[in-house]
TIRO-2110 file (N, C-alpha, C; in Angstrom, 1 decimal):
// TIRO-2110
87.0, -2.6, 135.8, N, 1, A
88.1, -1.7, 136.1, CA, 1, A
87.9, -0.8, 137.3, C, 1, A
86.9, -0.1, 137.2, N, 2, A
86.2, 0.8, 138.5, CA, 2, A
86.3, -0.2, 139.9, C, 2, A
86.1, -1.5, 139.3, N, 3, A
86.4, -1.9, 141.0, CA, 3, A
87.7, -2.4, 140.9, C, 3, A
88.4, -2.5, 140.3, N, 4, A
90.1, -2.5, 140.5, CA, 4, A
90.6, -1.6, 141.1, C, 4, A
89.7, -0.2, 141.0, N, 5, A
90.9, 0.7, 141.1, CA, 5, A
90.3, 1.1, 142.7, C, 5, A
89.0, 0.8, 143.0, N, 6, A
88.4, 1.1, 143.9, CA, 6, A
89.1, -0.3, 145.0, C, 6, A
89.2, -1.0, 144.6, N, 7, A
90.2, -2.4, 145.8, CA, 7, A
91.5, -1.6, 145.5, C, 7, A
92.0, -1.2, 145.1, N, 8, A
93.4, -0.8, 145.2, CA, 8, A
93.7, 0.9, 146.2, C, 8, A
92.5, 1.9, 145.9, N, 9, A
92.1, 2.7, 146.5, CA, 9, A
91.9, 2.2, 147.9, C, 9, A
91.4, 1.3, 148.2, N, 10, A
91.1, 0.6, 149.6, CA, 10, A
92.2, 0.1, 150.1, C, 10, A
93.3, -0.9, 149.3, N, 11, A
94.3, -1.1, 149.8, CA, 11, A
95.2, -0.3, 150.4, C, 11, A
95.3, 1.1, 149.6, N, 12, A
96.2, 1.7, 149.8, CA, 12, A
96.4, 2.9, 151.2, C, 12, A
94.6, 2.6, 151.5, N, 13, A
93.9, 3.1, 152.5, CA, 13, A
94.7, 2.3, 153.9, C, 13, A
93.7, 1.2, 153.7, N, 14, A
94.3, 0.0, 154.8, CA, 14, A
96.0, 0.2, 155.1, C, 14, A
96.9, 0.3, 154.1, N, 15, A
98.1, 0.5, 154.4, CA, 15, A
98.5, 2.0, 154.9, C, 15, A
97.9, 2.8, 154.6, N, 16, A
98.3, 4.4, 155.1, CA, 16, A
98.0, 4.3, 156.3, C, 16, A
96.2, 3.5, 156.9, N, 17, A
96.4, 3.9, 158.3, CA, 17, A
97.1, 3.0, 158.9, C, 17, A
98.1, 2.1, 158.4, N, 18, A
98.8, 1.4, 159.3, CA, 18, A
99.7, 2.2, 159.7, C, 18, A
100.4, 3.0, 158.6, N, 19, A
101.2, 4.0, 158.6, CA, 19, A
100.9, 5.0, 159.7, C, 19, A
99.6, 5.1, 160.3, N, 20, A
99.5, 6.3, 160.6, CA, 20, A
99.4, 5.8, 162.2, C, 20, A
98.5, 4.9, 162.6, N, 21, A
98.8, 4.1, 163.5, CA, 21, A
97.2, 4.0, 164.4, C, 21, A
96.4, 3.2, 163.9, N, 22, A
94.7, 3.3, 163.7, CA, 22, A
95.0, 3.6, 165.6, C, 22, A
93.9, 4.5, 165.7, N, 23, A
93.7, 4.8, 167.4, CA, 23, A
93.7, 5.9, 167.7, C, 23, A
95.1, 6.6, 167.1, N, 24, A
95.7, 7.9, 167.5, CA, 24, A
94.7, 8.5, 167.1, C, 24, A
94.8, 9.9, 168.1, N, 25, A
94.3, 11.0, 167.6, CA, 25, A
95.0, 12.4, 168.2, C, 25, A
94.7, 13.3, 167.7, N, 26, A
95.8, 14.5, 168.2, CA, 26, A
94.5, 15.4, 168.8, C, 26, A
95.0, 16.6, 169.9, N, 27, A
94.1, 17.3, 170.3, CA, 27, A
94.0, 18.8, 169.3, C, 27, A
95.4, 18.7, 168.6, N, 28, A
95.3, 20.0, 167.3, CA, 28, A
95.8, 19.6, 166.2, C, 28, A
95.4, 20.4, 165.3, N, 29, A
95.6, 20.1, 164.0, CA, 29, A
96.8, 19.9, 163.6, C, 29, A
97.3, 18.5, 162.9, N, 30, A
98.5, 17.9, 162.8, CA, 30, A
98.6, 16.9, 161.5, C, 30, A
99.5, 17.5, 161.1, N, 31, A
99.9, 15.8, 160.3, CA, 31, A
100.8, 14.7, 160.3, C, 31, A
99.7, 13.8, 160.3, N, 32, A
100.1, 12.5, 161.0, CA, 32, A
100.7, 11.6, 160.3, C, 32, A
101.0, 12.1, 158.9, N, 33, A
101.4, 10.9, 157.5, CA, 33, A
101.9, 12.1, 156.6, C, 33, A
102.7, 11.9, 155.8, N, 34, A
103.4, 12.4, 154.7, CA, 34, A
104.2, 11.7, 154.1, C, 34, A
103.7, 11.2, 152.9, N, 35, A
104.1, 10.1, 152.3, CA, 35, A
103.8, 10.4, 150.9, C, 35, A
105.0, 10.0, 150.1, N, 36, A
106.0, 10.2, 148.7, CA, 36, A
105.8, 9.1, 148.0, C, 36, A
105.1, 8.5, 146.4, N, 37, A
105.3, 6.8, 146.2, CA, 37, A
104.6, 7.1, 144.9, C, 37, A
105.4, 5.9, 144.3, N, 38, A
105.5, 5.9, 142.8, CA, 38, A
104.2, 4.7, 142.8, C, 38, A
103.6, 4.4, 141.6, N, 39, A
102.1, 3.9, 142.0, CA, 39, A
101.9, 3.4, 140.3, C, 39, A
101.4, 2.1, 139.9, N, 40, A
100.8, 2.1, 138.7, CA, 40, A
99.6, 1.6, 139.0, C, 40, A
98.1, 2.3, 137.9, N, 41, A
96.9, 2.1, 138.3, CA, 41, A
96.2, 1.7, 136.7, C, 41, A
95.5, 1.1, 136.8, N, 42, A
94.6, 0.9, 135.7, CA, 42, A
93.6, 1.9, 135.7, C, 42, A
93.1, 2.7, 134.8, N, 43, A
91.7, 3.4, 134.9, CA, 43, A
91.4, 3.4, 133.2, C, 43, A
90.0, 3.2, 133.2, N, 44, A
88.9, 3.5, 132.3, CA, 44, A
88.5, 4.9, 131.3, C, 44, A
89.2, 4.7, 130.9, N, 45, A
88.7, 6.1, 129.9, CA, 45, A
87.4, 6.4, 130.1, C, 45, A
86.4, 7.6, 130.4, N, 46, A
84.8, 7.6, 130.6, CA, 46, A
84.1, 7.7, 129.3, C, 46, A
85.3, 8.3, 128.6, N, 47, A
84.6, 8.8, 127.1, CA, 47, A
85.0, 7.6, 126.0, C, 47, A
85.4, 7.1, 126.1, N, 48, A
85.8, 5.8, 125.0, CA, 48, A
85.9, 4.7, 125.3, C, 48, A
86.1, 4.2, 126.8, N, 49, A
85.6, 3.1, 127.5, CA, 49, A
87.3, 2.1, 126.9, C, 49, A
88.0, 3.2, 126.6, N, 50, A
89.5, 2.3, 126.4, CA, 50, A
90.3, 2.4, 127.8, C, 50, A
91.2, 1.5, 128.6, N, 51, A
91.9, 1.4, 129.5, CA, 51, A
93.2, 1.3, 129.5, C, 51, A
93.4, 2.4, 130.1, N, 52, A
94.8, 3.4, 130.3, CA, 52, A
96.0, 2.4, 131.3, C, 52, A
97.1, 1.9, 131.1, N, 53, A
97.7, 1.3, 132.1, CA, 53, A
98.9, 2.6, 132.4, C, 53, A
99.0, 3.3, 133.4, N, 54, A
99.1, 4.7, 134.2, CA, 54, A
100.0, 4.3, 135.0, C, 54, A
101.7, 5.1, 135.2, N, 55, A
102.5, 4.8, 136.0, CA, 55, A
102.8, 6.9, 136.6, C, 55, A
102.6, 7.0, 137.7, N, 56, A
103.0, 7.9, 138.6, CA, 56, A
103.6, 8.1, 139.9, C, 56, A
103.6, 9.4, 140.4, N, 57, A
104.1, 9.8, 141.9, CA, 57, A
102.9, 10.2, 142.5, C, 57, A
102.6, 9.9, 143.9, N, 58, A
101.6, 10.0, 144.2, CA, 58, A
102.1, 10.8, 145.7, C, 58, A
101.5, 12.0, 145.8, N, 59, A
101.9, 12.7, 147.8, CA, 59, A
100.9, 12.2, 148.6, C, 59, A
101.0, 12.0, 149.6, N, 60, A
99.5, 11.8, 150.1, CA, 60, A
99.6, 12.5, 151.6, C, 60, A
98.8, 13.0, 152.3, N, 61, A
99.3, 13.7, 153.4, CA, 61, A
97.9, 13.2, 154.2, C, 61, A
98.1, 13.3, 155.4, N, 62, A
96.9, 12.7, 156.7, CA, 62, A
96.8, 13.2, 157.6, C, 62, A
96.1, 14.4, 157.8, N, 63, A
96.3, 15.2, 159.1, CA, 63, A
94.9, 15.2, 159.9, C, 63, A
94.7, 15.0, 161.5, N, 64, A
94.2, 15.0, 162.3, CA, 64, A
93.5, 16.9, 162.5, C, 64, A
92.1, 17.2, 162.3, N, 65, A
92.0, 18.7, 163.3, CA, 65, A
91.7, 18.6, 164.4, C, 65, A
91.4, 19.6, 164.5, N, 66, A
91.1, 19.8, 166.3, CA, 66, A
89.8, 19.4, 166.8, C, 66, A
88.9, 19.0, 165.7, N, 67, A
87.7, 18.6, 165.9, CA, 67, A
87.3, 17.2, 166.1, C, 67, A
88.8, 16.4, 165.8, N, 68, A
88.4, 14.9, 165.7, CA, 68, A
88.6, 14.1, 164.1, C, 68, A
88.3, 15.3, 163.4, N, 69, A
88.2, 14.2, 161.8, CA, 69, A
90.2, 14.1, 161.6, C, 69, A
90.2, 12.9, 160.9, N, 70, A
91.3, 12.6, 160.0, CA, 70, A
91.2, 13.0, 158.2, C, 70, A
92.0, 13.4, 158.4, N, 71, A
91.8, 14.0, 156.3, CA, 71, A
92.6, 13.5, 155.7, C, 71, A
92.4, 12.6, 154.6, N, 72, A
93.6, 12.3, 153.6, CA, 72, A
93.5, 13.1, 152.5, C, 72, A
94.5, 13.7, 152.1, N, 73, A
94.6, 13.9, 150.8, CA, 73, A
96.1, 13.8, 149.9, C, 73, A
95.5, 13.6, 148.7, N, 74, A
96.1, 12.7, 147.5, CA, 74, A
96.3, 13.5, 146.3, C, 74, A
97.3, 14.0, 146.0, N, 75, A
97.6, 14.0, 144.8, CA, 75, A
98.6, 13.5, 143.5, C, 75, A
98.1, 13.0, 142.7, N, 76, A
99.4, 12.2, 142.0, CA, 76, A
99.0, 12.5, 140.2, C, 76, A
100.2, 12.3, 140.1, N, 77, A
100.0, 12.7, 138.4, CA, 77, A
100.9, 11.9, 137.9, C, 77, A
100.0, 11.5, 136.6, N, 78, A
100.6, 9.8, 136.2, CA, 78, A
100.5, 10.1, 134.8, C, 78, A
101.3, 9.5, 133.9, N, 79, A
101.2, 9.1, 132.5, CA, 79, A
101.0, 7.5, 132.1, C, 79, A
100.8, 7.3, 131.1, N, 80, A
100.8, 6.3, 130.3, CA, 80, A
99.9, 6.4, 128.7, C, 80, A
99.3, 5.2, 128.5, N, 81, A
99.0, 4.7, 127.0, CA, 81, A
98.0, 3.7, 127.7, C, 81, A
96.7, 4.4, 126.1, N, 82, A
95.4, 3.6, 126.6, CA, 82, A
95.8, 1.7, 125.9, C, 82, A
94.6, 1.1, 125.5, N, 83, A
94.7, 0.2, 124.6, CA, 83, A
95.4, 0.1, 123.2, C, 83, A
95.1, 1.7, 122.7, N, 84, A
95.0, 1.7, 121.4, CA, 84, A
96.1, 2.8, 121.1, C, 84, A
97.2, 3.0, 122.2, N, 85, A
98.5, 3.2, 122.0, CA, 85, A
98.3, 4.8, 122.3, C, 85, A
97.6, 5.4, 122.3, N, 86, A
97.3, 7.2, 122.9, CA, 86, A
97.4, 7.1, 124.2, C, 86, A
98.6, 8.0, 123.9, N, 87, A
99.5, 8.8, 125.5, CA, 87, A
98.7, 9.6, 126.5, C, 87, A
98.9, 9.3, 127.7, N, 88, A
97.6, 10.5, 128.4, CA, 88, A
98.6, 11.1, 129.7, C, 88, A
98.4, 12.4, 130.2, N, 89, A
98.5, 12.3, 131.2, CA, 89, A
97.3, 12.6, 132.1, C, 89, A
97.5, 11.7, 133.4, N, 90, A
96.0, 12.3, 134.3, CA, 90, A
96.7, 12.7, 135.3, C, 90, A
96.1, 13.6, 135.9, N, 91, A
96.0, 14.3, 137.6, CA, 91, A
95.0, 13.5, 138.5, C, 91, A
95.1, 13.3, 139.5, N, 92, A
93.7, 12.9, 140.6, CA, 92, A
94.5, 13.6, 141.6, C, 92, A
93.4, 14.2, 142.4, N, 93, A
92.9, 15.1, 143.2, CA, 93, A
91.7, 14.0, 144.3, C, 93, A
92.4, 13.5, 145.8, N, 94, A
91.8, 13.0, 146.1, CA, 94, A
91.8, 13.8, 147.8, C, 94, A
90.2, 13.8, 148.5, N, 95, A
90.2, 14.4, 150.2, CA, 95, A
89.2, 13.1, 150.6, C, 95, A
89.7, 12.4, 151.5, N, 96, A
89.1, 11.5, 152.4, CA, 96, A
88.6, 12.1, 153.8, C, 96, A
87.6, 12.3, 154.3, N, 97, A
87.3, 13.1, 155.9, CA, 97, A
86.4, 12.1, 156.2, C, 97, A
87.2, 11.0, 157.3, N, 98, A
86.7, 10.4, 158.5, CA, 98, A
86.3, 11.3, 159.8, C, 98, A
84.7, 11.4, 159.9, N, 99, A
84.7, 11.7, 161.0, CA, 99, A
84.4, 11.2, 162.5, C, 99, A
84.5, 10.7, 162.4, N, 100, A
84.8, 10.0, 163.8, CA, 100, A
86.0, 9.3, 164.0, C, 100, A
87.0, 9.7, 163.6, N, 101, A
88.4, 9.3, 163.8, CA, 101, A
88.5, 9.2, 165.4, C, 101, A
89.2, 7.6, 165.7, N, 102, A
89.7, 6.7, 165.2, CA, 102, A
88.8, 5.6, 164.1, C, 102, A
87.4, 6.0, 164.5, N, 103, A
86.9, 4.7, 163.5, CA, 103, A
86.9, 5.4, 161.7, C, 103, A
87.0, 4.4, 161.7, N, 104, A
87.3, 4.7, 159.7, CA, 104, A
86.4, 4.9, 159.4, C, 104, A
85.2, 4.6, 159.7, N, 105, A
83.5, 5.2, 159.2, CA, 105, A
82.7, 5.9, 159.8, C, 105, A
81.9, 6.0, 159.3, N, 106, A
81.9, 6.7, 158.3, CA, 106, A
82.7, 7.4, 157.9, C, 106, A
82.9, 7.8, 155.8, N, 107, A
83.8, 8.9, 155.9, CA, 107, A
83.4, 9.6, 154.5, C, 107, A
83.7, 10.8, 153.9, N, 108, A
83.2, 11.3, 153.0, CA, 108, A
84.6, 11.3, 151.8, C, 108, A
84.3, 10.7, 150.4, N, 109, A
85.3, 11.0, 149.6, CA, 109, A
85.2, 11.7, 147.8, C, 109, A
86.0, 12.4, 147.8, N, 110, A
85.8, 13.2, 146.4, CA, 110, A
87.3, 12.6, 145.9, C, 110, A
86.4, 12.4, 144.8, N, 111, A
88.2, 11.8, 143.7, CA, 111, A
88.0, 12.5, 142.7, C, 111, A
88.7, 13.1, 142.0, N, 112, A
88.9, 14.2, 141.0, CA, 112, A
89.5, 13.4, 139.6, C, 112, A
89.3, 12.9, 138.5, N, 113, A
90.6, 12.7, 137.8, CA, 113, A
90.3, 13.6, 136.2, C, 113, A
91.5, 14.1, 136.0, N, 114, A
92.0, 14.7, 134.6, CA, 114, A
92.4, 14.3, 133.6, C, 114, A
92.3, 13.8, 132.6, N, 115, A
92.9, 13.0, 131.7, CA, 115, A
93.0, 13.8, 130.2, C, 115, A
94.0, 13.9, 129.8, N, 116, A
94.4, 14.9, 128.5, CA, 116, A
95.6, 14.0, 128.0, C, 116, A
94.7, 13.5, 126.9, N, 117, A
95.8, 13.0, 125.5, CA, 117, A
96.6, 13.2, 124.9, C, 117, A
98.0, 13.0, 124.2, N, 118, A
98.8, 13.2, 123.4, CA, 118, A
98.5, 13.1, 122.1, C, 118, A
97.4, 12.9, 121.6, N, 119, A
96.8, 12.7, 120.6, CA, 119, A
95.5, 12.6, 120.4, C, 119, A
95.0, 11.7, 119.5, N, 120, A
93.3, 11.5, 119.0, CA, 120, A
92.4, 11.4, 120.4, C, 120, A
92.9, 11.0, 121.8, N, 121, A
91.8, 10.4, 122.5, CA, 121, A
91.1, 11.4, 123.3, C, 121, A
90.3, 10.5, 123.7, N, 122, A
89.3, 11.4, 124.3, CA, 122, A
90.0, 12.2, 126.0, C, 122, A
89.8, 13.8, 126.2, N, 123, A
90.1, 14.1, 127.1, CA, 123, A
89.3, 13.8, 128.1, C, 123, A
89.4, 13.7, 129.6, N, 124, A
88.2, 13.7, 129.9, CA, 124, A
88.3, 14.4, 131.8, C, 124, A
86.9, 14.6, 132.4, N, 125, A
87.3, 14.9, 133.9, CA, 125, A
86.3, 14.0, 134.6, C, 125, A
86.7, 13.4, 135.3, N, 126, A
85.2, 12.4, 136.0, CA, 126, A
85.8, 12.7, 137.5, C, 126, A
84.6, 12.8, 138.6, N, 127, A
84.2, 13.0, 139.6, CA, 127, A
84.0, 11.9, 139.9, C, 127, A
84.4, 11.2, 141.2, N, 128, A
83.5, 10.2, 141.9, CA, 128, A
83.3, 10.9, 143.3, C, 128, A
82.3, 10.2, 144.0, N, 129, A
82.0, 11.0, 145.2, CA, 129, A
81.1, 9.7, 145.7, C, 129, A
81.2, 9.8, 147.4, N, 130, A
80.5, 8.9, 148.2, CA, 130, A
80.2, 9.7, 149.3, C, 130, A
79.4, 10.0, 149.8, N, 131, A
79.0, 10.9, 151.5, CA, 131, A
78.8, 9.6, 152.6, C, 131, A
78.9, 9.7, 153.7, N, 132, A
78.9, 8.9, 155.1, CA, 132, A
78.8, 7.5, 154.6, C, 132, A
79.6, 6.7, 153.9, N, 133, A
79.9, 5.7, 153.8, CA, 133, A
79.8, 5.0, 155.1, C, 133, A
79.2, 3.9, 155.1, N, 134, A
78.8, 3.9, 156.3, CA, 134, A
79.8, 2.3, 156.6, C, 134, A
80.2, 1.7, 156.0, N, 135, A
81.1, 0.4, 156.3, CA, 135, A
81.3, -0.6, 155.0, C, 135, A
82.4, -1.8, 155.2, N, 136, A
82.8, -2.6, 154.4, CA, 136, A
81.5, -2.7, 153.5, C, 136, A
82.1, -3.5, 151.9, N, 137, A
81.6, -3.8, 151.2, CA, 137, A
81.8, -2.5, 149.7, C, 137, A
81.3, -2.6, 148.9, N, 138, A
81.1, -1.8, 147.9, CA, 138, A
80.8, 0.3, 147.8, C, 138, A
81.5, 1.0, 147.9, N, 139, A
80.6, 1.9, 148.3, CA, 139, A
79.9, 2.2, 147.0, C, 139, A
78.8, 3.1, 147.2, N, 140, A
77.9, 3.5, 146.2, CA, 140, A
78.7, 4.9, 145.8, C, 140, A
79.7, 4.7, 144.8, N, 141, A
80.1, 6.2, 144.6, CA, 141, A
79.0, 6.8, 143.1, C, 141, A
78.9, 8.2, 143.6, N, 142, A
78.0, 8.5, 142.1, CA, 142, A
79.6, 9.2, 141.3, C, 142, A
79.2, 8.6, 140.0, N, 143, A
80.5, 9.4, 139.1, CA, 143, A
79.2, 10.5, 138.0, C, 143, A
80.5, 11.4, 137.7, N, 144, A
80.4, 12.6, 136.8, CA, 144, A
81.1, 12.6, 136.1, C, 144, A
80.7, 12.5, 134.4, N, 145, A
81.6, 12.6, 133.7, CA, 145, A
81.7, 13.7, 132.4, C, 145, A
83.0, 14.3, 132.0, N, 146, A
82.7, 15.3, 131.0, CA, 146, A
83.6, 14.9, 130.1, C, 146, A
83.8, 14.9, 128.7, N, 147, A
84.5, 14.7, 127.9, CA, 147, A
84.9, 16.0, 127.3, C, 147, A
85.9, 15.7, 126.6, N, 148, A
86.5, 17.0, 126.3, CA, 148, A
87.1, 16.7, 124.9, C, 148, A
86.7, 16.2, 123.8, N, 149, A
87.4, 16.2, 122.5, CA, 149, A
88.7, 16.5, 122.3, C, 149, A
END
């Protein structure tokens, strides 16, 4: 599931900077993307290891500073129902900072997600994080996870 969502995460990457138009760069702080989209994701419950099929809105915004980096950030908040029919909603909370924009790598990413039940299941908050990702392939994200009864 984690690499589902992590290839989909990447997809959605590859298509924003097409959106944004790989090359550019601005001399001041700007944003270069603002973008509105309905999104369904699979994710893993951390605490019960049941999987959530998740339909939301997602903003995502992409702005260039004055320093060179590109920043994505992501917010979307989604509902659905795990395996075992428990309603959830989650938040993610995502900042991507490429710095060396235009090249995509290295880049640093924090993914935040919330997850709070309508019932019996497990709440939960898991962290993923990866520092100077350095190119294609798998990245090594460390996850944190907290459960919340």
């Amino acid at each position: 599931m984690v690499r589902k969502l992590t290839l989909g995460a990447f997809v959605a990457l590859v298509l924003s900077l097409t959106t944004v138009g790989v090359g550019t760069r601005s001399a001041s702080a700007e944003v270069t993307n603002n973008t509105k989209f309905t999104a369904t994701i699979t994710l893993t419950n951390p605490c019960n290891g049941l999987v959530m099929t998740l339909t939301g809105d997602v903003h995502m915004v992409w702005y260039t500073t004055p320093e060179g980096h590109t920043i994505m950030r992501y917010n979307a908040r989604y509902t659905g129902a795990d395996t075992a029919g428990t309603e959830y909603v989650v938040n993610i909370r995502r900042v991507m900072d490429h710095d060396l924009w235009p090249t995509m790598f290295p880049f640093d990413d924090l993914i935040v997600y919330e997850g709070v039940s309508h019932g019996k299941g497990e709440n939960f908050r898991m962290v993923r994080t990866v520092e100077d990702w350095p190119g294609p392939g798998s990245p090594a994200y460390t996850v944190e996870s907290v459960c919340r009864g």
